[in-house]
N, C-alpha and C positions, 0 to 999 in steps of 0.2 A: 248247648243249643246249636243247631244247624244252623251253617251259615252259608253253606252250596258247596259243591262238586268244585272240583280245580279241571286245570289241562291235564294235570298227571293223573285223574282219573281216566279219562278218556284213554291215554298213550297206555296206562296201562290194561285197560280193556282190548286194544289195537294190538299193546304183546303177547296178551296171553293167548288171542286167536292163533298172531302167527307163531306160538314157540310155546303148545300147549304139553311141556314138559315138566319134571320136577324140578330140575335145574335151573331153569328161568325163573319157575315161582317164586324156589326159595333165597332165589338173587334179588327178586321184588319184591316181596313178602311183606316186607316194612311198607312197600309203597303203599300194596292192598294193603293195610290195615288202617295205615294213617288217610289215605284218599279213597277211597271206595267201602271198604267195611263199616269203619266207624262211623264215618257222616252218615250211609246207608241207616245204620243202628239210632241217630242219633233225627234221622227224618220218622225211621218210622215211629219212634216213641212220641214224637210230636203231634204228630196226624194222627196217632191210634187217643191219644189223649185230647186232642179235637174230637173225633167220634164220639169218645165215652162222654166228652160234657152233652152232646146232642143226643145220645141214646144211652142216658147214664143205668139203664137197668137191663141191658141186652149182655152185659160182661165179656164185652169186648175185649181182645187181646190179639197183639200182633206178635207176626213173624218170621224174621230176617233169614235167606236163604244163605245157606253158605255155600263157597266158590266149588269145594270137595266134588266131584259124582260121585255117585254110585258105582262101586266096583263090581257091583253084578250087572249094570247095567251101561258097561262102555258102547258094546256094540260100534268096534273102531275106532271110537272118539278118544280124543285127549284126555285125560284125569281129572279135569279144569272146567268147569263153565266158563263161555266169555261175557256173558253178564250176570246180574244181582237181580233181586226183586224181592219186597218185602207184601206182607199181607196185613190186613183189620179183619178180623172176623170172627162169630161165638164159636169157640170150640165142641166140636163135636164129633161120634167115634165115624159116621162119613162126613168127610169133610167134602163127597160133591154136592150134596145136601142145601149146604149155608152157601148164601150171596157174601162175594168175597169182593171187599175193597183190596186193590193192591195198585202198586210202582214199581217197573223193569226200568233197566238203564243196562245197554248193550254198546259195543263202540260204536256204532251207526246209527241207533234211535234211545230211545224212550216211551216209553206206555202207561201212561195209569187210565184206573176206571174200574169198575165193576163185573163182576164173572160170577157164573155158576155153571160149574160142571155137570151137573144136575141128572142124576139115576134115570131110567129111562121111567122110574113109578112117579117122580116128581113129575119129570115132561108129562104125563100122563094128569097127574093131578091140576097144572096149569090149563091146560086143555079144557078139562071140565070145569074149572071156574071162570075158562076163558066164554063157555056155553052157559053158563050157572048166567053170569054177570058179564056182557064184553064191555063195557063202557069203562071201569079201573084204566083196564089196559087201554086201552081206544088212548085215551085221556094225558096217560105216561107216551105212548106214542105221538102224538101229536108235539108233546113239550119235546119230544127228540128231535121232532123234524123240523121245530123254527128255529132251533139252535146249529151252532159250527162247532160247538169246542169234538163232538162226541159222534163213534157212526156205532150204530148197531154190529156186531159178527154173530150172524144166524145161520151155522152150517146145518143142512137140513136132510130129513131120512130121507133115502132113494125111494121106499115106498109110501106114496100119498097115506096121511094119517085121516083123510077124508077132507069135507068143506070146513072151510073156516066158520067162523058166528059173522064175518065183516070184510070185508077186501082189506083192511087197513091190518089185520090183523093177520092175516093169510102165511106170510113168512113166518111169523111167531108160534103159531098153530102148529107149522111143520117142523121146526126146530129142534134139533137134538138135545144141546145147549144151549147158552147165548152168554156174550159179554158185549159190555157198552163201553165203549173204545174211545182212546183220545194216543196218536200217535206221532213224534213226529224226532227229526232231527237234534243229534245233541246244537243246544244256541245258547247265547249268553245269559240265558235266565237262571240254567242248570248253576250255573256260579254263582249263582246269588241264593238270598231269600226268597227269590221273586218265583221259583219252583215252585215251594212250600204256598206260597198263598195264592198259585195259579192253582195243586192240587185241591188244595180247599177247597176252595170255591167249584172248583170240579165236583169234588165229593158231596158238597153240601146240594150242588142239584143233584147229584144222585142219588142223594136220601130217600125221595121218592119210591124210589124202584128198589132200593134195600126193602121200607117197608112193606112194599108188595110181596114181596119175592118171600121173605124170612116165615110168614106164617103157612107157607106151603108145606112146611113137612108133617103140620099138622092138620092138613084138611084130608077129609076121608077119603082113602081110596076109590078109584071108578072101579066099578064091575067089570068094563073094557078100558085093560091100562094098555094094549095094544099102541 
């Protein structure tokens, strides 16, 4: 069972940045496994097992990043990620598709919360149920805005996708993607349980907006997915 992150997670996330070689790795190797991998392995099996009791027929399944890059894709960088991040979400062959719960832990911060990378025929298909029906959404928006833990990220096209259905929705309309964010400072909660039942509770009002999001891939395509 997870019991929280230590210091020598953090210190070691803080080496790998500065000493992102093979030599340092595999001087700490033991550290990342015993402080950062397994706990990481051992949060996400907890929470992905929270989910499945709350959407026990969606066949949820998580999944832990490992530290490795891509060799074809260094592009200058180190060989090393300096952080982790684990996923909840239904497998499927695109994965920008599916509303992805997940947890990052970097030397500097922390993120969990909800994403989808989402095809630009998806954004297209929220669109038109955003016109079909705006009040769903209206309705999740509002429950974002009287809360703190979460802020919306709605990077948006350069070319207007036209009028929103609502001013409240306006951002959302134009959206390429979106994730519902919660960010902040490694602090003493990381060390504890008290992580685990802050993301919970995170997750569980995000349920909401899982279940909006999930049946988009199969609402009929618009005529203009522009």
């Amino acid at each position: 069972m997870f019991k929280g992150f230590t210091g020598e997670t953090i210190d070691f996330l803080w080496g790998i940045r500065l000493n992102n070689n093979r030599e340092w790795f595999e001087a700490h190797k033991e550290i990342y496994l015993a402080e950062l991998y397994r706990p990481m392995v051992e949060m996400a099996d907890e929470l992905c097992e929270y989910l499945r009791s709350l959407r026990p027929d969606h066949g949820l399944a998580r999944k832990v990043t490992r530290i490795y890059r891509d060799t074809r894709r260094l592009f200058g960088k180190g060989p090393y990620k300096d952080g982790l991040w684990f996923c909840v979400d239904q497998p499927s062959e695109d994965w920008r598709d599916k509303p992805t719960f997940y947890f990052e832990i970097d030397p500097d911060c922390y993120s969990y919360g909800l994403g989808d990378m989402a095809s630009p025929l998806s954004m297209a298909k929220l669109r038109a149920r955003m016109e079909r029906d705006p009040k769903p959404l209206e309705n999740l928006v509002r429950a974002l805005e009287r809360q703190e833990e979460f802020v919306p990220e709605l990077p948006q096209y350069k070319r207007s996708k036209g009028a929103a259905p609502s001013k409240l929705l306006a951002s959302w309309y134009q959206a390429r993607n979106f994730s519902i964010v919660h960010r902040n400072s490694p602090s003493e909660e990381l060390f504890s349980r008290e992580i685990v039942e802050r993301v919970k509770r995170g997750f569980l009002f995000l349920l909401p907006f899982y279940d909006y999001f999930v049946p988009l891939a199969s609402d009929p395509a618009p005529t203009d997915s522009n």
